[in-house]
C-alpha positions as CSV (number, residue, x, y, z in Angstrom):
1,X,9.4,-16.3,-8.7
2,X,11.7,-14.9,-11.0
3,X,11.0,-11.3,-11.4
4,X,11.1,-11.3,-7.3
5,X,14.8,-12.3,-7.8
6,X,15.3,-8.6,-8.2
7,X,14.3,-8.1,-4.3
8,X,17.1,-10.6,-3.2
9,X,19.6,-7.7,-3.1
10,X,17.3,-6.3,-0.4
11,X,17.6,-9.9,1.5
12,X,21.0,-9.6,2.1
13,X,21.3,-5.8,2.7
14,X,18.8,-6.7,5.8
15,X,20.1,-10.6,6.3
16,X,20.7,-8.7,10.0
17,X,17.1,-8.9,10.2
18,X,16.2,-11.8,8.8
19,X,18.4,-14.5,10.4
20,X,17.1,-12.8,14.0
21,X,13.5,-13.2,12.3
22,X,13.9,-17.1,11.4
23,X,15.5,-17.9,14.7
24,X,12.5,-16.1,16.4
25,X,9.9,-18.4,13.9
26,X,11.8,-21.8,15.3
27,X,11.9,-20.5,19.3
28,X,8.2,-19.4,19.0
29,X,7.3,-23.0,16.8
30,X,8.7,-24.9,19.4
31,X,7.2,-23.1,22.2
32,X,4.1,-23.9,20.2
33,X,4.7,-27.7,19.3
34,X,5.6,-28.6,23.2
35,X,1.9,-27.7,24.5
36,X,0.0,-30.6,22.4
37,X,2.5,-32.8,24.5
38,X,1.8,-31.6,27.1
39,X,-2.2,-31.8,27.0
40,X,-0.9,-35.5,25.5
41,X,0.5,-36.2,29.0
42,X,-2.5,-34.4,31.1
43,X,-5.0,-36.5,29.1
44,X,-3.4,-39.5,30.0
45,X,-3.3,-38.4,33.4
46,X,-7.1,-37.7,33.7
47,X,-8.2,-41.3,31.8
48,X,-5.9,-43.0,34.1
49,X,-6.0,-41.1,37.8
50,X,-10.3,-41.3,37.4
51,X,-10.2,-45.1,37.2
52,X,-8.2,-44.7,40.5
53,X,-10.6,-42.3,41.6
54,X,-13.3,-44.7,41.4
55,X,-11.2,-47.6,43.2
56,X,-11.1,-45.6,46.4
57,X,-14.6,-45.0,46.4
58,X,-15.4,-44.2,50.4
59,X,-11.9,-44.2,51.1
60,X,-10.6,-41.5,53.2
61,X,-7.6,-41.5,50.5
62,X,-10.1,-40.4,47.9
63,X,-9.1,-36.8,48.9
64,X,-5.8,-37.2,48.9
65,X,-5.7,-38.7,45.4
66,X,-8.2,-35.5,44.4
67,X,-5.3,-33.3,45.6
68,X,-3.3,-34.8,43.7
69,X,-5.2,-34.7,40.3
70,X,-5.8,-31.3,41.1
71,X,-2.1,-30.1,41.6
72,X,-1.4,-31.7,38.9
73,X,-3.8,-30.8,36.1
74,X,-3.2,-27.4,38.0
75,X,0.8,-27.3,36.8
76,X,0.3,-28.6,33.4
77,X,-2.5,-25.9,32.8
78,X,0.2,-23.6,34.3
79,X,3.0,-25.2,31.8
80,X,0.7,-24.6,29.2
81,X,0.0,-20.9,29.8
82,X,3.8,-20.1,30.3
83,X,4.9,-22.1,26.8
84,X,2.0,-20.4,25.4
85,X,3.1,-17.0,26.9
86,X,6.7,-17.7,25.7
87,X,5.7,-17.8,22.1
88,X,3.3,-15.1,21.9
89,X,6.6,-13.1,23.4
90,X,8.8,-14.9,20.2
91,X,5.7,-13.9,17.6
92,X,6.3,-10.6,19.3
93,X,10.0,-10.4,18.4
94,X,9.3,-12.3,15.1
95,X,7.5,-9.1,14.0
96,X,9.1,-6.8,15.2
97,X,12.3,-7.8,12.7
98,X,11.0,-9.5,9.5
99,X,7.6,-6.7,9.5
100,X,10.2,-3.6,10.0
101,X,12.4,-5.3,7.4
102,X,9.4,-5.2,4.8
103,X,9.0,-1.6,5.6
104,X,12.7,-0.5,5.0
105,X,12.7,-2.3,2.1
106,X,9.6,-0.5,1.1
107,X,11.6,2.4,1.9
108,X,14.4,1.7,-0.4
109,X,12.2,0.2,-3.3
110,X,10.2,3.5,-3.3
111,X,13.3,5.6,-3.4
112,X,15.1,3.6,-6.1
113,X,12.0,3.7,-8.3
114,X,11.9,7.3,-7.9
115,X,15.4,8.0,-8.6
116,X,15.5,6.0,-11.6
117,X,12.6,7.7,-12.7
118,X,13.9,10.9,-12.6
119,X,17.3,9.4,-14.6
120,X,14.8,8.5,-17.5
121,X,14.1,10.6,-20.7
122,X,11.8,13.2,-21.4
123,X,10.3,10.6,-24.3
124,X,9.6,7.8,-21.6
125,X,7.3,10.7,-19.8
126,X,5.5,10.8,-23.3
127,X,5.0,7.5,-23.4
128,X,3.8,6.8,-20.2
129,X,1.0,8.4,-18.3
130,X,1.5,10.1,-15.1
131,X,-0.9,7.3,-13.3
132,X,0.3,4.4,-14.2
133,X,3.7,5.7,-13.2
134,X,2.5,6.7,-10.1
135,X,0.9,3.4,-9.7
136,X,4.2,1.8,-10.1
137,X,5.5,3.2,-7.3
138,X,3.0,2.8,-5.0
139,X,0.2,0.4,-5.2
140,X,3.0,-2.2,-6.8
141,X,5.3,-1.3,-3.9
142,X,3.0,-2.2,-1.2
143,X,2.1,-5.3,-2.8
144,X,5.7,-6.5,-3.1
145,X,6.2,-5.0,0.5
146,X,3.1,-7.8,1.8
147,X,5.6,-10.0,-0.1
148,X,8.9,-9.6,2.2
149,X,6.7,-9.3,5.3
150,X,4.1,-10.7,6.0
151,X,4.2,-13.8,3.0
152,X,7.7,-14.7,4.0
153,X,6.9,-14.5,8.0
154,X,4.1,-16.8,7.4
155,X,5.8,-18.8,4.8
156,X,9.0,-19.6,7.6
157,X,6.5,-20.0,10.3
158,X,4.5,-22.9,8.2
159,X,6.9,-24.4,6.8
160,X,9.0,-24.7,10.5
161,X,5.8,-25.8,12.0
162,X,5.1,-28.4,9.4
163,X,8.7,-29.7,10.0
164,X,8.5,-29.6,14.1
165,X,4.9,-31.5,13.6
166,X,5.7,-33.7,11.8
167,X,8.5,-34.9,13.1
168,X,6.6,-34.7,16.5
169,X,3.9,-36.7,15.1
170,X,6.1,-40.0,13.4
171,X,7.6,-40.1,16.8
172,X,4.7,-41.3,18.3
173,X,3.4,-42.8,15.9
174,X,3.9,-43.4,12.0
175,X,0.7,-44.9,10.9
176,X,-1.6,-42.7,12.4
177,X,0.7,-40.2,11.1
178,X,1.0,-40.8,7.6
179,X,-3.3,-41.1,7.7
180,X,-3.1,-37.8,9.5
181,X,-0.9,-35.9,6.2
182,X,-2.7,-38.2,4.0
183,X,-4.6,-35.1,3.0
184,X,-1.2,-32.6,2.1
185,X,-0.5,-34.2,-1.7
186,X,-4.2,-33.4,-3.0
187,X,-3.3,-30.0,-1.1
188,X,-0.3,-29.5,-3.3
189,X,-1.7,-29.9,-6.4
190,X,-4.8,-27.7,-5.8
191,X,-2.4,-24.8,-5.0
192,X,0.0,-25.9,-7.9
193,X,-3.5,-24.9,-10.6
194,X,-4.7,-22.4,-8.0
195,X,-1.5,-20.5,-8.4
196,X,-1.6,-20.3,-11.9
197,X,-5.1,-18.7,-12.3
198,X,-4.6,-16.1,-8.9
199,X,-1.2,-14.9,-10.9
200,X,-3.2,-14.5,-14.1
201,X,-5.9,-12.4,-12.5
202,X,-3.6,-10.2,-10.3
203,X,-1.9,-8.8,-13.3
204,X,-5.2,-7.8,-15.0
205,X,-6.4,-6.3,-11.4
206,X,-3.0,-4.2,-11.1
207,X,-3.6,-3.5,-14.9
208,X,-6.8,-2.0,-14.7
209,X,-5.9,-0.6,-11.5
210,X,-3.2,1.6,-13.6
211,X,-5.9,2.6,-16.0
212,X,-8.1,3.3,-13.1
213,X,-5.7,5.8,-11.1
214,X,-4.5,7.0,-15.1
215,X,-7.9,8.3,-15.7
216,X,-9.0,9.8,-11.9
217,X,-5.5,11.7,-12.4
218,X,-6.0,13.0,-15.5
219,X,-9.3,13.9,-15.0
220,X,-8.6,15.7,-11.5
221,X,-5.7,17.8,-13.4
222,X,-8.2,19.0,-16.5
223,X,-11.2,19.1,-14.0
224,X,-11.7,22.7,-15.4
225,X,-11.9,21.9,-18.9
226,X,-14.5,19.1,-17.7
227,X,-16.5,21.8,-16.2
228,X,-16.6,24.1,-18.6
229,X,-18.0,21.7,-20.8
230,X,-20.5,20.3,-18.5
231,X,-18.9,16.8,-19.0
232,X,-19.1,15.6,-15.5
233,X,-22.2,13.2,-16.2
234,X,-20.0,11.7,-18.8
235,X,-17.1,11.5,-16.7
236,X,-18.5,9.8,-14.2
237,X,-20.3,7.4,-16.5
238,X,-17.1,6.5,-18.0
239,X,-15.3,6.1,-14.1
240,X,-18.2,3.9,-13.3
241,X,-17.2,1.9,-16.3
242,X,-13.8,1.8,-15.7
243,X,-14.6,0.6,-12.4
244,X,-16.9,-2.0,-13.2
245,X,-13.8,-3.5,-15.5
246,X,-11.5,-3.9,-11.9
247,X,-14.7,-4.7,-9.9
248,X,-15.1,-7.8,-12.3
249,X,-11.4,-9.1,-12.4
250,X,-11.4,-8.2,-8.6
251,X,-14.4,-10.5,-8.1
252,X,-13.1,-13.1,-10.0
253,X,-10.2,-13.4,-8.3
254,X,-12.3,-13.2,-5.2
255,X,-14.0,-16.7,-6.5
256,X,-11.2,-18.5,-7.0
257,X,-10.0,-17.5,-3.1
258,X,-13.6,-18.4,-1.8
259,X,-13.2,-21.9,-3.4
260,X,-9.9,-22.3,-2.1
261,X,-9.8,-21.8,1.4
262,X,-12.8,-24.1,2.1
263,X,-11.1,-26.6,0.2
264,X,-8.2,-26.4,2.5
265,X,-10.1,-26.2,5.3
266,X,-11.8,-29.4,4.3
267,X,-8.8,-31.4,3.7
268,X,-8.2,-30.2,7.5
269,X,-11.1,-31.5,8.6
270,X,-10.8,-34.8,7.1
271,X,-7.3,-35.3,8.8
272,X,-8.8,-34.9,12.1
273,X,-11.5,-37.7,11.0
274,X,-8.7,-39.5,9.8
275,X,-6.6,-39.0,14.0
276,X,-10.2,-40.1,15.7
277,X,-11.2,-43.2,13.5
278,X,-7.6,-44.7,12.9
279,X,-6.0,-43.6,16.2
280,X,-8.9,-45.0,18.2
281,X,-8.0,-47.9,16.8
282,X,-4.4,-47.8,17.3
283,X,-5.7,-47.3,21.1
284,X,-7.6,-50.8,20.9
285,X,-4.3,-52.7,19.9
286,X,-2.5,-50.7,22.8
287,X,0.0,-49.3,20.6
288,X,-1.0,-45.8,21.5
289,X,-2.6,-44.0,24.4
290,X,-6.0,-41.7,24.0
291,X,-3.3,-38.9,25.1
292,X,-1.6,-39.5,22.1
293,X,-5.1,-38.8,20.3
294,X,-5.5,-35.9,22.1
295,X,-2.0,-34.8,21.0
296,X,-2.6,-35.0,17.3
297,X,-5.3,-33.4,17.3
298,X,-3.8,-30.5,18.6
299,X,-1.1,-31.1,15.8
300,X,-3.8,-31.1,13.5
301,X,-5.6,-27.7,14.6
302,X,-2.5,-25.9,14.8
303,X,-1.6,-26.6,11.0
304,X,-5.2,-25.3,10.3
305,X,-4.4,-22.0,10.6
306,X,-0.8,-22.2,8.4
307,X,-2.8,-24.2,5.9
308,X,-5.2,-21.4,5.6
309,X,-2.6,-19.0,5.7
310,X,-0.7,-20.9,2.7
311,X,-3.5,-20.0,0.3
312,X,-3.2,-16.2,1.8
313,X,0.5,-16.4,1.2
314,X,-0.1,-17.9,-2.1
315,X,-1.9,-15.0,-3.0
316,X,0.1,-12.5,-2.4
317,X,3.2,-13.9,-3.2
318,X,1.3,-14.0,-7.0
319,X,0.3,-10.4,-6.5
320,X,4.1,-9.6,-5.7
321,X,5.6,-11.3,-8.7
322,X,2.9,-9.6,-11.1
323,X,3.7,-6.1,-9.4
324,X,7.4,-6.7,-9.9
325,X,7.1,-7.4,-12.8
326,X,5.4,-4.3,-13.9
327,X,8.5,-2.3,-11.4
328,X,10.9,-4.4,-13.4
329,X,9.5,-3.4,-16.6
330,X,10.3,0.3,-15.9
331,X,13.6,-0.3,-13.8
332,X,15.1,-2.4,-16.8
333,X,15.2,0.4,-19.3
334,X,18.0,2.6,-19.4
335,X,17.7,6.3,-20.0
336,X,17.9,7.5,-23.6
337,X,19.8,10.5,-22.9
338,X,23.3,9.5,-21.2
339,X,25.3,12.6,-19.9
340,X,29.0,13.1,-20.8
341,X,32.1,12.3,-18.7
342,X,33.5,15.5,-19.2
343,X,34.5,17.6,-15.8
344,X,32.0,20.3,-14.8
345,X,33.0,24.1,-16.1
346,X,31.7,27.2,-17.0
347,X,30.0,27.8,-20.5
348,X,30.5,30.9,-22.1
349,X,27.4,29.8,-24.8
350,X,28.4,29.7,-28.3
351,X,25.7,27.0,-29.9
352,X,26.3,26.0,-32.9
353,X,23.8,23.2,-35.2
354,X,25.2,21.3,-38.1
355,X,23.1,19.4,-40.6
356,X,21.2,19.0,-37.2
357,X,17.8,16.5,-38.3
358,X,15.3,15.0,-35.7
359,X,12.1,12.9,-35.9
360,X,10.2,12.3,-33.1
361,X,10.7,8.1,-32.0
362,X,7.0,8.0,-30.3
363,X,5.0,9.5,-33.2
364,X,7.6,9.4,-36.3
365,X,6.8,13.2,-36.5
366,X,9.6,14.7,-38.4
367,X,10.4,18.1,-36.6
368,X,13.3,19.0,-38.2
369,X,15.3,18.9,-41.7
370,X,19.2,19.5,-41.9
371,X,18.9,22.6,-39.4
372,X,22.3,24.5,-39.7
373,X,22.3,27.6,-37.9
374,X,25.4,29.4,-35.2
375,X,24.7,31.9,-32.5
376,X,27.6,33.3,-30.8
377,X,28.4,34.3,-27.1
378,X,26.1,37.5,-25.8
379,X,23.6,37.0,-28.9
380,X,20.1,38.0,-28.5
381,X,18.6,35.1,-31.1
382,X,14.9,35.1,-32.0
383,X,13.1,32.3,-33.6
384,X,10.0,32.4,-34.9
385,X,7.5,30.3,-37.3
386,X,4.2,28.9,-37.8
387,X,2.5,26.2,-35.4
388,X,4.1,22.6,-35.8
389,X,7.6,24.5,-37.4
390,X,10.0,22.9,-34.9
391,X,10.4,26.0,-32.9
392,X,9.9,23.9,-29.7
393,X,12.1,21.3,-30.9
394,X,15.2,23.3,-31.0
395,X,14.8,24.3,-27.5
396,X,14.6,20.6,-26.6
397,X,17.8,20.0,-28.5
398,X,19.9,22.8,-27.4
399,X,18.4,21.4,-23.6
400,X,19.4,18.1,-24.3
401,X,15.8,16.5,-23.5
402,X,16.6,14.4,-27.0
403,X,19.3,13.8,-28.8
404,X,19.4,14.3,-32.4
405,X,18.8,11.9,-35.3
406,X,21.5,13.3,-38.0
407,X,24.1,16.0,-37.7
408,X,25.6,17.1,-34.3
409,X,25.1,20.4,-31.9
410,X,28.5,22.0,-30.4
411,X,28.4,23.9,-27.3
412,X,31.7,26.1,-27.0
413,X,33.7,23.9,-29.9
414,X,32.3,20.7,-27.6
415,X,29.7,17.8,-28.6
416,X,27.1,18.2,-27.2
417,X,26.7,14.9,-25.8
418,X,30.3,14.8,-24.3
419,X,29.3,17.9,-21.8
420,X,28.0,16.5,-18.5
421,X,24.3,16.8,-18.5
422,X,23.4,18.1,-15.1
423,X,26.7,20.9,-15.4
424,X,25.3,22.1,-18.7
425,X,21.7,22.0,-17.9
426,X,22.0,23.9,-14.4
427,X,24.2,27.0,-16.8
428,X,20.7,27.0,-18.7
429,X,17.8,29.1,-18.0
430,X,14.6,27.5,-19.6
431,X,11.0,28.8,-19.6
432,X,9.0,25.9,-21.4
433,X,5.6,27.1,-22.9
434,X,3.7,25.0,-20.6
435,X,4.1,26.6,-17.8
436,X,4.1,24.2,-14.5
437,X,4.4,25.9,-10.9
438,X,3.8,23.5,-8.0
439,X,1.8,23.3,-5.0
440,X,4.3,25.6,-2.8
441,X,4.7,28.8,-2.0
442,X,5.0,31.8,-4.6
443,X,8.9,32.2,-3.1
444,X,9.9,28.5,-3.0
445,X,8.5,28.6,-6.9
446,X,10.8,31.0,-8.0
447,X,14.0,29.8,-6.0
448,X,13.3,26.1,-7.4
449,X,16.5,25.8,-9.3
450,X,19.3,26.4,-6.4
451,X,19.8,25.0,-3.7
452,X,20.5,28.0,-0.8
453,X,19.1,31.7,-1.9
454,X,17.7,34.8,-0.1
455,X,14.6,36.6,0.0
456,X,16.8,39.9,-1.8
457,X,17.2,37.5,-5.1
458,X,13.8,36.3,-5.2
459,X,12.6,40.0,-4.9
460,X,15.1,40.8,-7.2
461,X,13.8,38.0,-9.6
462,X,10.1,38.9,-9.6
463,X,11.1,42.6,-10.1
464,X,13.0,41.3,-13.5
465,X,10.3,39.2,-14.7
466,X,7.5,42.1,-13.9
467,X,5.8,40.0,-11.6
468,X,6.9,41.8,-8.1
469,X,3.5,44.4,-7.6
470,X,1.1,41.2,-8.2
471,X,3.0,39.2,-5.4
472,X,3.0,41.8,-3.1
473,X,-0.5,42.7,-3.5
474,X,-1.1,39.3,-1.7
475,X,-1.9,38.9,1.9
476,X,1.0,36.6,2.6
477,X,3.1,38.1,-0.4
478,X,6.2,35.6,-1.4
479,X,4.8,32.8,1.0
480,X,1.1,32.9,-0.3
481,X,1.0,29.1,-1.5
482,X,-0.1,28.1,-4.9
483,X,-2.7,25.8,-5.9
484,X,-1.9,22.9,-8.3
485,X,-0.2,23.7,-11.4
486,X,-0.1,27.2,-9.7
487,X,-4.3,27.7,-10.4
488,X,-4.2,30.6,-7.5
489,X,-2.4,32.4,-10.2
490,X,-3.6,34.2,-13.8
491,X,-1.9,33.1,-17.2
492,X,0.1,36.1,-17.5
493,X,1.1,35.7,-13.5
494,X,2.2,32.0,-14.2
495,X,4.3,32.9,-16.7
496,X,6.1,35.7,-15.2
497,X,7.0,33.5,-12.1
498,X,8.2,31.1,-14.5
499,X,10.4,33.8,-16.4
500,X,11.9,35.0,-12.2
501,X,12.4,31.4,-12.0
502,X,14.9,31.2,-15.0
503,X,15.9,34.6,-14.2
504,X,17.3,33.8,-10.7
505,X,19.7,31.3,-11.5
506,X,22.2,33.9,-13.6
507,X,22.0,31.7,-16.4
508,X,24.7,31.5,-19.2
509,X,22.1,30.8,-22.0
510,X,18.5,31.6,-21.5
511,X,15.7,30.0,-23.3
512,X,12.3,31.4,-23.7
513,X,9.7,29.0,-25.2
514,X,7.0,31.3,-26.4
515,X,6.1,32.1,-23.0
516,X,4.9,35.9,-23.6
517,X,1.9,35.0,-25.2
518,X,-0.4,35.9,-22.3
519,X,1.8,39.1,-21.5
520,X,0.6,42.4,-22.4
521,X,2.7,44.9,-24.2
522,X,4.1,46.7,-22.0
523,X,4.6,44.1,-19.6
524,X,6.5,42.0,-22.4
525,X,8.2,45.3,-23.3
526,X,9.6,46.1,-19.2
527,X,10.7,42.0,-19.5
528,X,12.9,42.2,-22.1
529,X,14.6,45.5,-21.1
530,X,15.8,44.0,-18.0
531,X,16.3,40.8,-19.8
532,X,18.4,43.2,-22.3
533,X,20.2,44.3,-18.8
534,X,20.4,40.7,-17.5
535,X,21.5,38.6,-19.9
536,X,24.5,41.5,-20.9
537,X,27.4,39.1,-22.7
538,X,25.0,35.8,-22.2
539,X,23.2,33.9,-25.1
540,X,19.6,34.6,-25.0
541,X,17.5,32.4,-27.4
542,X,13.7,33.8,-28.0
543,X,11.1,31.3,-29.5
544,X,7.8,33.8,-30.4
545,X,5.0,34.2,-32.4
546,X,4.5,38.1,-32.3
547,X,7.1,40.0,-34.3
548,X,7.0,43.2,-32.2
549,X,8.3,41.0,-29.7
550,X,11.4,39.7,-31.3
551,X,12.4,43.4,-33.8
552,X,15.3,44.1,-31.7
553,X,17.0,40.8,-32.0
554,X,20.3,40.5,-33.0
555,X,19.4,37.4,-35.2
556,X,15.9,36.0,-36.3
557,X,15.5,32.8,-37.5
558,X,12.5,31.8,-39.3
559,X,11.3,28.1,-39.5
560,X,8.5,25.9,-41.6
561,X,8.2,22.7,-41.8
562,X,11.6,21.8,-39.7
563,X,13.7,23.9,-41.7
564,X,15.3,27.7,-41.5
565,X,14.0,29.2,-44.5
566,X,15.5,32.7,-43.6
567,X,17.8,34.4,-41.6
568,X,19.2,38.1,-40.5
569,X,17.8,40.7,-38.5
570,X,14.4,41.9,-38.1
571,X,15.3,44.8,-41.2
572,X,17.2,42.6,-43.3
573,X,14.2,40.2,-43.2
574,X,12.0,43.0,-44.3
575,X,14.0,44.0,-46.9
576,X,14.1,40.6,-48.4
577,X,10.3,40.5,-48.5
578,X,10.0,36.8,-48.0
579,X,7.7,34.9,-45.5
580,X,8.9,37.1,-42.3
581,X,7.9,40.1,-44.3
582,X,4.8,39.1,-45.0
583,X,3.8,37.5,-41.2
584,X,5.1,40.9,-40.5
585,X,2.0,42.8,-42.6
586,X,-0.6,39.9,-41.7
587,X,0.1,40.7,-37.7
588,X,-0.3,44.6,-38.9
589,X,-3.5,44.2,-40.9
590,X,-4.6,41.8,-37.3
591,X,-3.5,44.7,-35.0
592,X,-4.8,47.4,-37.2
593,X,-8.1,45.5,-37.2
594,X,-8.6,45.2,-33.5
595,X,-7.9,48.5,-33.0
596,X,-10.9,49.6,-35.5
């Protein structure tokens, strides 16, 4: 039970709920318990008034005594019906306050887990897959919510009735009694080993759950790759085996369930033996009346159905704590990236690295080497290099999605890491090389980063980024909705939304991440020009791979192997006649060629 201690914070935000709930258990037990006395009392009255019957046997005060009998077992059935109506209205109310509990709490938990998530680092997302977050949140969350609802109604509710029946039951009699719960001990210690092995096998069902939903999600997003390559017979072989993995720990928790409930149910049975055999002895000696019988076992029936319900509870109060656990796991760590206490204010984009070295944590990759590089306000920096040079890695940095090993960044004469993070990062434009659109409209896409904007700036937007003739060419123009990852749209379209969405937030610095590789020419060429116009006294930082994209750059940096092995502008470089001079003739000999 201790990783469920987490959820008591939840208990006492809703004790308004729950102390109604509990009082609504103990009206609707009692309502419950008062019936078997009841029947107690009418079964005495039938043994008893048909011996009378008999006596008056050609009587004319037969009939009247039949009246009687009749009124009589007629008002206890009544009684019965109305106590019986009384608590199904109490259940009623019981519901309605601990069940809608478990769903606000569901409510909350769902929102907190989200929240956090979105507080965590870039490098958690690396580490983790998208399903088995997602799994986290959901599957782990219902489980916990069966936990506040519906195991802790039944919980109160058997553990009231136990109380109500057997004090009910030593009050009439405490031999027949004790025979009648001699059964509950070799209960307890079934449920004390059963627990263990149902908590064991819930944690390997939720963890192959998470690989399950891990694999259908990742499969789903690359299902075009999968195609492509005609791999669905393969795909679904290896679904069907990941399946057969939960299937079997599903099953085996199954067996351990179907042996337990019979069990109980048995143990049940043999207390009602146990009422018939010793109480109709207790009957012989006259210390008890067959009513009494008739009583207990009514007591007996009605802890039938809480004794099955324990194992039920059981269950899912394991299934609970091994969810929680797993929610625990990722609400315990703390992001790696803490923002600054400064006060929010303007930028004006001076970025300056010194001795700046970073290695990856999750793969020990070392991207960069004593990076030392400045690029003042209004500068139109380029950066370019081989595959694997660190180019992507100082965009990361500048963005704050890691912080840096060795050395220190300084934004405008500040740390870096004294700047408040969500200030800073909403003053940069950033257009990763991935690009990632979501399933909304073409509009919505573009106005992602603010908050209130009208239809004149996203126009404006897709006109900047070249991208305005494709949209309207649609049917539904700027509300024509995107598929996932924006599929509706070509490679050179994604990106271009992508650029209007940096675009329309007026950044301060603007960060483009090698994202005008599936632009043509002149496209790329009718970007930078209003980017030129744009960004007028704002940094612009340019990570690219073709050179007659970056010529007219105010500063080129060139990178290999996590280090800036030359820097000036695009003729100073050529005149030096060092790597960038000779990419420079390699992508002229490779455009010369195509052209033959």
């Amino acid at each position: 039970m201790k990783h469920l201690r987490f959820l008591n914070k939840y208990f006492y935000k809703y004790k308004w709920w729950i102390i109604p709930g509990v009082f609504f258990v103990i009206i609707s037990n009692i309502f419950g318990v008062i019936p078997a006395q009841v029947i107690g009392h009418a079964f005495n009255l039938i043994t008893e008034n048909i011996q009378i019957y008999g006596l008056f046997s050609g009587f004319e005060r037969r009939e009247i005594i039949y009246d009687i009998f009749s009124y009589s077992l007629l008002y206890f059935g009544a009684l019965v019906l109305v106590l019986y109506l009384l608590r199904g209205l109490f259940l009623f109310f019981m519901r309605q306050t601990i069940i809608l509990m478990s769903r606000h709490i569901e409510y909350d938990m769902k929102n907190e887990i989200y929240a956090h998530y979105q507080e965590l680092s870039l490098g958690f997302y690396r580490r983790n897959n998208t399903g088995d977050l997602m799994n986290r949140a959901t599957e782990d969350v219902n489980r916990v919510r069966m936990y506040v609802g519906p195991a802790i109604m039944y919980a109160i509710n058997t553990g009231v009735l136990f109380l109500l029946v057997i004090y009910a039951m030593f009050s009439v009699n405490t031999t027949l009694a004790i025979f009648c719960l001699l059964p509950l001990p070799v209960l307890v210690v079934i449920i004390y080993f059963v627990n263990t092995m149902i908590n064991q096998k819930s944690e390997q069902i939720q963890e192959q759950l998470s690989k399950l939903s891990s694999f259908v999600q990742e499969r789903f997003s690359g299902i075009r790759v999968i195609k492509s390559y005609v791999r669905e017979p393969y795909t679904k072989k290896v679904f069907a085996e990941e399946s057969e993995g939960y299937k079997q720990s599903a099953m085996s928790l199954v067996k351990v369930q179907a042996l337990f409930y019979p069990t109980m149910l048995l143990l049940v049975g043999l207390s009602t033996i146990l009422t018939i055999y010793v109480g109709g002895k207790q009957v012989i000696n006259g210390s008890i009346t067959p009513g009494n019988i008739a009583e207990f076992i009514v007591y007996v029936n009605q802890l039938t159905f809480p004794v099955s319900m324990l194992g039920w509870v059981t269950t899912l109060i394991q299934r609970a704590s091994a969810s929680q656990k797993r929610i625990n796991e990722f609400l315990q760590l703390k992001p790696e990236i803490i923002s600054g206490k400064q006060e929010k204010r303007a930028i004006n984009g001076n970025i300056k690295f010194e001795n700046v070295s970073f290695t990856y944590p999750d793969t020990g990759i070392k991207a960069l080497r004593n990076v030392n590089f400045e690029i003042k306000q209004g500068q139109f920096v380029a950066i370019i290099g081989r595959t694997g040079s660190g180019k992507s890695t100082l965009a990361n940095l500048i963005m704050r999605m890691y912080d840096v090993e060795a050395g220190r960044i300084i934004i405008d004469n500040t740390y870096l890491k004294e700047l408040n993070l969500q200030d800073y990062r909403n003053q940069i434009g950033f257009v990763p090389q991935e690009v990632f659109l979501f399933s909304d409209t073409i509009k919505n896409n573009i106005a992602f980063g603010l908050d209130t904007v009208n239809d004149n700036e996203v126009e404006a937007a897709a006109k900047n980024a070249a991208v305005y003739n494709n949209i309207i060419d649609f049917e539904l123009k700027f509300e024509t909705m995107l598929g996932e990852r924006g599929i509706t749209l070509s490679g050179g379209q994604k990106q271009r939304v992508s650029i209007a969405r940096a675009l329309i937030k007026e950044p301060k610095i603007l960060i483009f991440d090698d994202c005008l590789s599936a632009v043509d020419t002149r496209t790329e060429e009718e970007i930078l020009n209003n980017l030129g116009r744009i960004m007028n006294n704002k940094t612009s930082i340019l990570i690219a791979h073709r050179i007659s994209t970056i010529k007219n750059a105010d500063k080129i940096l060139v990178l290999d192997d996590g280090q800036i092995i030359e820097e000036g502008t695009h003729n100073e470089l050529l005149q030096k006649g060092g790597a960038y001079a000779e990419m420079y003739q390699n992508q002229l000999l490779e455009e010369e060629s195509q052209s033959v």
